[in-house]
SETOR-965426 format. One record per residue (C-alpha): x, y, z; residue number from 1. Coordinates in pm, 1 decimal. Layout:
// SETOR-965426
+----------+----------+----------+-----+
|        x |        y |        z |   k |
+----------+----------+----------+-----+
|        X |        Y |        Z | NUM |
...
+----------+----------+----------+-----+
This chain:
// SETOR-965426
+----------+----------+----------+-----+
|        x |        y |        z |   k |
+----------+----------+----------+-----+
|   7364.7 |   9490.3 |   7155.4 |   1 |
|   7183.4 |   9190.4 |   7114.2 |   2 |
|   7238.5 |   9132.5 |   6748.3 |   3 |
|   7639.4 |   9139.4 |   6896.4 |   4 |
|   7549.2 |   8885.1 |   7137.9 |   5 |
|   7376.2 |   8669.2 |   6878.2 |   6 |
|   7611.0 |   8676.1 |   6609.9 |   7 |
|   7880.8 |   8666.9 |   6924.7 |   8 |
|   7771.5 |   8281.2 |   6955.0 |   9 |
|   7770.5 |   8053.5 |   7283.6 |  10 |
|   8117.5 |   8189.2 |   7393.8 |  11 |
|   7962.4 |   8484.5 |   7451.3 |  12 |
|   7785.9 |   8377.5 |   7707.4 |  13 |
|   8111.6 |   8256.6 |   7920.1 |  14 |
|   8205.4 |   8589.3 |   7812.6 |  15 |
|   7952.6 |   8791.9 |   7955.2 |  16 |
|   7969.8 |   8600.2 |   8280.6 |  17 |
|   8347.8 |   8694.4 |   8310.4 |  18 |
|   8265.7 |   9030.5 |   8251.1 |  19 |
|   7992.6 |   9035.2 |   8539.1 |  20 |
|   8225.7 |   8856.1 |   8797.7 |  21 |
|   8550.9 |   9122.3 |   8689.3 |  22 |
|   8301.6 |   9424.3 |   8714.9 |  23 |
|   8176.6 |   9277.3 |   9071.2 |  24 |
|   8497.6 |   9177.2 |   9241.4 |  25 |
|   8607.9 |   9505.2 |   9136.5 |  26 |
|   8341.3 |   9693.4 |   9290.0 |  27 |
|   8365.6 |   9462.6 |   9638.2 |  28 |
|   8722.2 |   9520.6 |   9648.5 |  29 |
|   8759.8 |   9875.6 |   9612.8 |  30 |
|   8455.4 |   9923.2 |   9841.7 |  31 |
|   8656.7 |   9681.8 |  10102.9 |  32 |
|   9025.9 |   9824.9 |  10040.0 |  33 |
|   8986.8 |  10143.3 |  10147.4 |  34 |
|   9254.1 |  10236.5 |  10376.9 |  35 |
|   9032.1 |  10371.8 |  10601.1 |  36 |
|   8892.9 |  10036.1 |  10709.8 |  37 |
|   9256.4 |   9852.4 |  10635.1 |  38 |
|   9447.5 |  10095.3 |  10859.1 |  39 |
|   9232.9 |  10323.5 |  11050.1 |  40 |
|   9453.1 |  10689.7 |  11148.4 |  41 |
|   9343.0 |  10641.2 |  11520.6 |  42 |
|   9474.9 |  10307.7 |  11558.8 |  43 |
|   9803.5 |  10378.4 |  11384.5 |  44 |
|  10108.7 |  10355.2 |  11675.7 |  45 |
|  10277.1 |  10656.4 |  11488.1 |  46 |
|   9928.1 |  10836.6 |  11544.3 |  47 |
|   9887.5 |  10817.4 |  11866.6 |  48 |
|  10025.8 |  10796.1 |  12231.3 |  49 |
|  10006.5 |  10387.5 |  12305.8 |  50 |
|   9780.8 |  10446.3 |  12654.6 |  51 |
|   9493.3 |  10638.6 |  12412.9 |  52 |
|   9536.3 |  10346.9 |  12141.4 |  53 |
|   9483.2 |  10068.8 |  12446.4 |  54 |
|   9199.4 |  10265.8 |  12534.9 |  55 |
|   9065.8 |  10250.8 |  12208.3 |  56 |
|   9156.3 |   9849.8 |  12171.1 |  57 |
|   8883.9 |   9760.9 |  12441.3 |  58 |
|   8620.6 |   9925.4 |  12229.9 |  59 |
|   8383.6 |   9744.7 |  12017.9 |  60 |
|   8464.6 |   9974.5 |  11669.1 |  61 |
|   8868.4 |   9891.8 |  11723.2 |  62 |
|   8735.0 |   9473.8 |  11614.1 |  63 |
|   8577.6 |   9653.4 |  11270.7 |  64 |
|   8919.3 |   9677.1 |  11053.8 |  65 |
|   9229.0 |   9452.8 |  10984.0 |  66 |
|   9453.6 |   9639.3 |  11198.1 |  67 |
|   9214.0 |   9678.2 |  11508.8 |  68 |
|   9201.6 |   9297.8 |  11539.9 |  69 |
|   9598.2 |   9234.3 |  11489.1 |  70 |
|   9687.8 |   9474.4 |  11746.0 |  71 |
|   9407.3 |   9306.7 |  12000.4 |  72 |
|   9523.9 |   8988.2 |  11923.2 |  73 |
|   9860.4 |   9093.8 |  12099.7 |  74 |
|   9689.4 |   9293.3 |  12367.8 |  75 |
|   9476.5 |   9019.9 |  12492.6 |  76 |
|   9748.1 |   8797.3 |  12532.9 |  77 |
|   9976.8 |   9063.0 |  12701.8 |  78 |
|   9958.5 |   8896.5 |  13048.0 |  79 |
|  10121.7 |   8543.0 |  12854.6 |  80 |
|  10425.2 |   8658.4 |  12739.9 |  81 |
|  10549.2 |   8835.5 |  12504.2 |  82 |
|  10632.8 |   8543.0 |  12270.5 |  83 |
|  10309.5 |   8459.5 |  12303.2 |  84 |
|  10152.0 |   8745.8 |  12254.1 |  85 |
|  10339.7 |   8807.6 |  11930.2 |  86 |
|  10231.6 |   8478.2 |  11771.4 |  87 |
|   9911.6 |   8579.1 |  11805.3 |  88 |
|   9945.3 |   8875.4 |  11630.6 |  89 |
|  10103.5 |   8714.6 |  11347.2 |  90 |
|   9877.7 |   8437.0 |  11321.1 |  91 |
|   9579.0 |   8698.6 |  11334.0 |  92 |
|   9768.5 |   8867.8 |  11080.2 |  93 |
|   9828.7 |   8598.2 |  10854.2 |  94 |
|   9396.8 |   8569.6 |  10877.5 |  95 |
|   9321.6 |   8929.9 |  10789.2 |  96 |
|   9636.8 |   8883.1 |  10490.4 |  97 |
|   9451.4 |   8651.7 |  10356.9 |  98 |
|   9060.4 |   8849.3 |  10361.3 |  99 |
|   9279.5 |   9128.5 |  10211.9 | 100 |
|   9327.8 |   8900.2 |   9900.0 | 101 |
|   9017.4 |   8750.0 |   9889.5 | 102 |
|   8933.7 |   8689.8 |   9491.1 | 103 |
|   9218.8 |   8922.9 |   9377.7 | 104 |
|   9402.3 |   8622.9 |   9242.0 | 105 |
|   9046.0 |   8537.9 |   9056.5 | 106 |
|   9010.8 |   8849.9 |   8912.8 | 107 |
|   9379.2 |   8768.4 |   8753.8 | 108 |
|   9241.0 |   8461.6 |   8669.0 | 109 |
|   8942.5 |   8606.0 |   8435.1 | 110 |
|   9223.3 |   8853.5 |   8279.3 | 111 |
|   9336.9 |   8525.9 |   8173.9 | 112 |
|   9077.7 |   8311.7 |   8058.1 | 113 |
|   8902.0 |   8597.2 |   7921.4 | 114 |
|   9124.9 |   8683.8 |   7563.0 | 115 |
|   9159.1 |   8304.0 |   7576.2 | 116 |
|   8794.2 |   8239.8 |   7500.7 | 117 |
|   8785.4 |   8538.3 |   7248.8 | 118 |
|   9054.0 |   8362.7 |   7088.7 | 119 |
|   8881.2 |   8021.1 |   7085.0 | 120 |
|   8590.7 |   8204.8 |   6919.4 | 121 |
|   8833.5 |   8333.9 |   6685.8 | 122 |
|   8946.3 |   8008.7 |   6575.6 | 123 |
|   8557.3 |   7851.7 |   6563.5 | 124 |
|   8439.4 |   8130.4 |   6374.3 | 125 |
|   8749.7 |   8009.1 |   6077.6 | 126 |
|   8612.7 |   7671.7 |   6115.3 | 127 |
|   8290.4 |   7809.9 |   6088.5 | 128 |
|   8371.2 |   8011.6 |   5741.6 | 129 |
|   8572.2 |   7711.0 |   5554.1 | 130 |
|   8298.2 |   7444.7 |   5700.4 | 131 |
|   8028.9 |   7605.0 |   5469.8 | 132 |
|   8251.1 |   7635.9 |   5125.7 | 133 |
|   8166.8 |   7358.0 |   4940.7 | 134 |
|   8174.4 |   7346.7 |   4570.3 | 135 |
|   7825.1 |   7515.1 |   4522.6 | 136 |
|   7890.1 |   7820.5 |   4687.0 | 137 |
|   8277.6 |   7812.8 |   4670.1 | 138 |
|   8255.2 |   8181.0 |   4468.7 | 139 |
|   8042.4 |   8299.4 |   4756.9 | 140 |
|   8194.2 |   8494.5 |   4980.0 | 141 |
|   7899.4 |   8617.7 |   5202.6 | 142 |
|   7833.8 |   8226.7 |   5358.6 | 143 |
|   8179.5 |   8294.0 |   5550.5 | 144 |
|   8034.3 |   8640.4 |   5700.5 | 145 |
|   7890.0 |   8461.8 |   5996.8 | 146 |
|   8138.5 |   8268.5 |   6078.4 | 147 |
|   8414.8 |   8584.7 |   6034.2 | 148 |
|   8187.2 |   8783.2 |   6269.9 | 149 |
|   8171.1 |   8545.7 |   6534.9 | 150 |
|   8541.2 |   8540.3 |   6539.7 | 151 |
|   8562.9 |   8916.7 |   6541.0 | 152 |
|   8331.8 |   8947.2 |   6806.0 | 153 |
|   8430.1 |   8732.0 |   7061.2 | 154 |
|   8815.5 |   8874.1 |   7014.4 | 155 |
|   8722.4 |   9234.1 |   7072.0 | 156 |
|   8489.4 |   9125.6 |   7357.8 | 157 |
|   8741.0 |   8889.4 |   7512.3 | 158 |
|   9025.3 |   9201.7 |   7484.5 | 159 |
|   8751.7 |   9406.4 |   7634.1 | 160 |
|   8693.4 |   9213.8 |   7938.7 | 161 |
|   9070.4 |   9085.0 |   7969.5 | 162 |
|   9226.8 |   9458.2 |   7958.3 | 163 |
|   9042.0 |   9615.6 |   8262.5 | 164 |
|   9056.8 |   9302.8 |   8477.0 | 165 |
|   9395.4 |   9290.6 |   8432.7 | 166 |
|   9449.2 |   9687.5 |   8547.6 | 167 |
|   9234.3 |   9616.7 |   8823.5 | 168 |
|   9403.0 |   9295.9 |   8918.4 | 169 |
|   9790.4 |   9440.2 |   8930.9 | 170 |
|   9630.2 |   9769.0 |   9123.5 | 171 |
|   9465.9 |   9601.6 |   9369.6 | 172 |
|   9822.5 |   9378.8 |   9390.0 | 173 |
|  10036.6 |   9645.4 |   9485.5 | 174 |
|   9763.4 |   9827.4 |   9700.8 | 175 |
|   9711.2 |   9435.9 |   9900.7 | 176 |
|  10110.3 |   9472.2 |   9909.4 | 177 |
|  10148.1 |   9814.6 |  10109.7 | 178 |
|   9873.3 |   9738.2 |  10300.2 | 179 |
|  10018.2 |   9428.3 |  10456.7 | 180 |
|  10391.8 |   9631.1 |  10483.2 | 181 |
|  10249.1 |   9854.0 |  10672.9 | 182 |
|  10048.9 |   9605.9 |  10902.8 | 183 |
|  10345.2 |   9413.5 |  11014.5 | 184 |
|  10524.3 |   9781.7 |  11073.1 | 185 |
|  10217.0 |   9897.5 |  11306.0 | 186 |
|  10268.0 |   9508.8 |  11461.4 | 187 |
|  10622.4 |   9573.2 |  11536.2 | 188 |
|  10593.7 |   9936.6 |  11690.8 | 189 |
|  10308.0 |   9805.1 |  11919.2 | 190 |
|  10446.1 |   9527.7 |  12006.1 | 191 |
|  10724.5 |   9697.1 |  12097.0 | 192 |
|  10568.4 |   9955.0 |  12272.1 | 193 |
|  10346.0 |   9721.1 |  12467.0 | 194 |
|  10621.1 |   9539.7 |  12599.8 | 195 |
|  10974.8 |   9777.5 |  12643.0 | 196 |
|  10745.4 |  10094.6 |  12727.5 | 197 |
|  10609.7 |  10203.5 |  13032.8 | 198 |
|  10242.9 |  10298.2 |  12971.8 | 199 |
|  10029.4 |  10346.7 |  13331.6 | 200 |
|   9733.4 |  10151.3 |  13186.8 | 201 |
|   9931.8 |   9848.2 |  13092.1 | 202 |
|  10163.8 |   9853.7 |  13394.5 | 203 |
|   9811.2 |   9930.0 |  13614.4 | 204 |
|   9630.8 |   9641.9 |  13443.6 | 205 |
|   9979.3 |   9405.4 |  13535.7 | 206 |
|   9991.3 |   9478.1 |  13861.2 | 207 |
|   9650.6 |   9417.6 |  13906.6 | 208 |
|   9643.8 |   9046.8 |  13756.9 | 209 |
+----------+----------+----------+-----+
């Protein structure tokens, strides 16, 4: 593996590094996309009758998951209006949007750059194999091997690194994409139900203030 890297030359080293940062945000991503800390079944207004989900709002755990703090966002603000009370659940939504795609659109990037520095190799290692012809050695073939490894190398390793980064990029996409569907749906229905629904514990809490 080393030999690789050596013959590879210093593109592999930008090389390597994009294939650290894919395999990372990859890892981070999948670890933080899971639906059940995007869109937790209890908090769900389909799930569950809306006086058990307020219940579960004024808890601690409903704050731990994109959903939790959207919906508490427009229960705190009840008591203002329900204008109100919706732009705050859409500008806490537009936050948690944004957490959701945290370094997805780098991870596109490196599926990008990636083949593009394989390529540049590529084209060094030619320069590489005609720079050493010279009239001496002209019937040589073997002083162009280094140069035609290097660009061999860096191609396969730059397609190597580009191909999964690009799978994970476009997955985690369209899995970003439902997510945030289905947030503003859960938005709507609770919003919705918080406002054009009786429920005893928000009327209660109403009355009271």
């Amino acid at each position: 593996m080393w030999e690789l890297v050596k013959a590879g030359g210093w593109l592999m080293l930008p090389l390597i590094l994009s294939s650290i940062f894919t395999v990372a945000i990859t890892l981070e991503r999948y670890l933080r996309l899971k639906r059940s800390q995007v869109l937790p079944q209890d908090l769900l207004v389909n799930g569950a009758d809306l006086e058990t989900l307020v219940a579960k709002l004024e808890q601690e755990q409903a704050m731990r998951s994109p959903l939790g703090r959207i919906l508490k966002a427009g229960y705190d603000h009840r008591d203002q209006g329900e204008q109100f009370a919706r732009a705050q659940m859409e500008a806490a939504a537009s936050q948690e949007i944004t957490h959701l795609e945290k370094n997805i659109n780098f991870l596109g990037t490196l599926s990008a750059i990636a083949p593009l520095l394989g390529l540049l190799g590529t084209v060094l290692g030619i320069i590489e194999s005609f720079l050493v012809i010279d009239v001496g050695s002209a019937g040589n073939a073997s002083t162009m091997m280094p140069g035609i490894s290097k660009a061999l190398i860096t191609t396969a390793v730059g397609m190597l690194i580009a191909i999964p980064a690009m799978i994970a990029y476009r997955y985690f996409q369209r899995v970003v994409h439902e997510y945030v569907a289905e947030l503003e749906q859960q938005s709507t229905l609770f919003h919705a139900a918080l406002f054009y629904k009786k429920v005893p514990h928000v009327q209660e809490h109403r009355r009271a203030s």
